[in-house]
C-alpha positions as CSV (number, residue, x, y, z in Angstrom):
1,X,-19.7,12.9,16.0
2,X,-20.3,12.8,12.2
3,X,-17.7,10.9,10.0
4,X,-17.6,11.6,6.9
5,X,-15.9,8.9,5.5
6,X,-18.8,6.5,6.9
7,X,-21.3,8.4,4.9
8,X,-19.7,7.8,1.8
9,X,-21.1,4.7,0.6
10,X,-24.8,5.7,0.3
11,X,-24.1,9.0,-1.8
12,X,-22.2,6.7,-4.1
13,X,-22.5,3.3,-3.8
14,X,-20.4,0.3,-4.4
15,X,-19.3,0.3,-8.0
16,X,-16.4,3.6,-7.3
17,X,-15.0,1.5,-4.6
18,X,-14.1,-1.6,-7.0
19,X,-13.0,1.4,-9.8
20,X,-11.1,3.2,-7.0
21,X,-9.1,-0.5,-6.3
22,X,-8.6,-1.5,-9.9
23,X,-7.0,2.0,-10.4
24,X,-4.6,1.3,-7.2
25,X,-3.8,-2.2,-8.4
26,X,-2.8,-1.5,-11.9
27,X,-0.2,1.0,-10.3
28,X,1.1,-1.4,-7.3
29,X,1.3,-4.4,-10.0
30,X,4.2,-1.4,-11.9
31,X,5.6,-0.6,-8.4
32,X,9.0,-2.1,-7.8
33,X,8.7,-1.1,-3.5
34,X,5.0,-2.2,-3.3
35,X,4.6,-5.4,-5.7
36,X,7.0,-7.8,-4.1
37,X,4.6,-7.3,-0.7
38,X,1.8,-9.4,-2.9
39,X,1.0,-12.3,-4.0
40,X,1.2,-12.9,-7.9
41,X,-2.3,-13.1,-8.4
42,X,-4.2,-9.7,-6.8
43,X,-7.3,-11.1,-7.3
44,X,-7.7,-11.6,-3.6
45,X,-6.4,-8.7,-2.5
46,X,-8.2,-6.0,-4.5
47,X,-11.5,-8.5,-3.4
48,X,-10.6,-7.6,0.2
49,X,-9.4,-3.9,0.1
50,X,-12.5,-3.2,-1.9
51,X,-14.5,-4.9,0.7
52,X,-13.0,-3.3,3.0
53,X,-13.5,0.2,2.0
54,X,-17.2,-0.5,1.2
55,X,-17.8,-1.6,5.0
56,X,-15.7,1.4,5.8
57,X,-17.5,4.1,4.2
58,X,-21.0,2.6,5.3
59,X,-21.7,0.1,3.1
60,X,-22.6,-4.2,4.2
61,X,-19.9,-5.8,6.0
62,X,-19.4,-8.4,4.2
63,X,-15.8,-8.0,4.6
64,X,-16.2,-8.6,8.3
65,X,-18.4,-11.1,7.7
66,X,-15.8,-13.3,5.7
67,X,-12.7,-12.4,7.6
68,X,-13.6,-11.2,11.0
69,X,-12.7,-7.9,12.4
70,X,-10.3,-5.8,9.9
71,X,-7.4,-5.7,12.2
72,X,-5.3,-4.1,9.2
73,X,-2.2,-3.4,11.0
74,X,-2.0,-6.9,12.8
75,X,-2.8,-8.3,9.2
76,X,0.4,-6.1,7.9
77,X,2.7,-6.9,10.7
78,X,4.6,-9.5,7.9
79,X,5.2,-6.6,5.9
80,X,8.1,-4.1,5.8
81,X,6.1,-0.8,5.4
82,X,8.4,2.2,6.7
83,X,8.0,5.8,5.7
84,X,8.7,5.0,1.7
85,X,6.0,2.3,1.2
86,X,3.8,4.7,3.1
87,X,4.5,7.1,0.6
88,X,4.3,5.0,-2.4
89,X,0.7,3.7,-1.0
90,X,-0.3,7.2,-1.0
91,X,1.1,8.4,-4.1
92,X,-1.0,5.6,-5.8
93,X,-3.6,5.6,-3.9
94,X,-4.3,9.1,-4.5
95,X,-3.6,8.8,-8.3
96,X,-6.6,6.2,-8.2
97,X,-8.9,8.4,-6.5
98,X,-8.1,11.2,-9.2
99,X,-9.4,8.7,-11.7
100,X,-13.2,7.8,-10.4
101,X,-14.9,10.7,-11.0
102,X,-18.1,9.4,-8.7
103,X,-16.0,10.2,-5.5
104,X,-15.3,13.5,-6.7
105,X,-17.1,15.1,-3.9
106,X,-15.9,12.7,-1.3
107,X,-12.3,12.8,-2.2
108,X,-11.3,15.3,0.7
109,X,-12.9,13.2,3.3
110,X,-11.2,10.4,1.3
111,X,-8.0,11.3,1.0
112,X,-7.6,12.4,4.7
113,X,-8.7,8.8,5.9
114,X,-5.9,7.3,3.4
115,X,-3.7,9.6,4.6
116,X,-4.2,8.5,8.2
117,X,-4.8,5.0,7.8
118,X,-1.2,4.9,5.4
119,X,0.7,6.9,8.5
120,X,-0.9,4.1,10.8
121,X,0.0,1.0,8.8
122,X,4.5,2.2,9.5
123,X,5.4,-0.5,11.3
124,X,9.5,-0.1,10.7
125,X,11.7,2.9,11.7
126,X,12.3,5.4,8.2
């Protein structure tokens, strides 16, 4: 079965994938629902999500290779995230992926896997 989302990587590389997280982070850093879930200094986690959505779209695993397997929702447990962080997540996210022109052609296949991996990540009742 083809995915689409794994084939990302080698028609664009790694550069959109730092782009794409530096566009989410400078609008979770404004986010009064979404900041207080991170740690004052996102250096860390942009360096993981990025990582993590290279391996995910096809690209070296390094973020396995530093931090095992993803296990996103077990690492997320800590964190409140009902339907309104989802949401938020998604509203940013996809105002990122409006901004990196390079995954212009991907952002269907893109925005359907942040779609489903936000609806995934509810781990509180509304």
């Amino acid at each position: 079965m083809y995915d689409p989302v794994g084939a990302v990587y080698k028609a664009v590389g790694e550069a959109p994938f730092y782009k794409l997280v530096d566009e989410f982070y400078l609008r979770v850093a404004a986010d009064p629902l979404l900041r207080p879930m991170y740690p004052e200094d996102l250096t860390l986690p942009k360096k993981h999500l990025a990582q993590f959505l290279v391996q995910r779209t096809g690209g070296p695993t390094t973020y396995s290779d530093e931090r095992g397997h993803p296990r996103m929702r077990g690492r997320h447990m800590p964190f409140k995230i009902g339907q309104a962080e989802r949401d938020a997540w998604m509203k940013h996210m996809t105002e990122a992926l409006d901004q990196v022109p390079e995954l212009a052609e991907n952002r269907q296949a893109l925005w359907d896997f942040f779609d489903n991996f936000a609806t995934f990540m509810i781990n509180q009742p509304g």
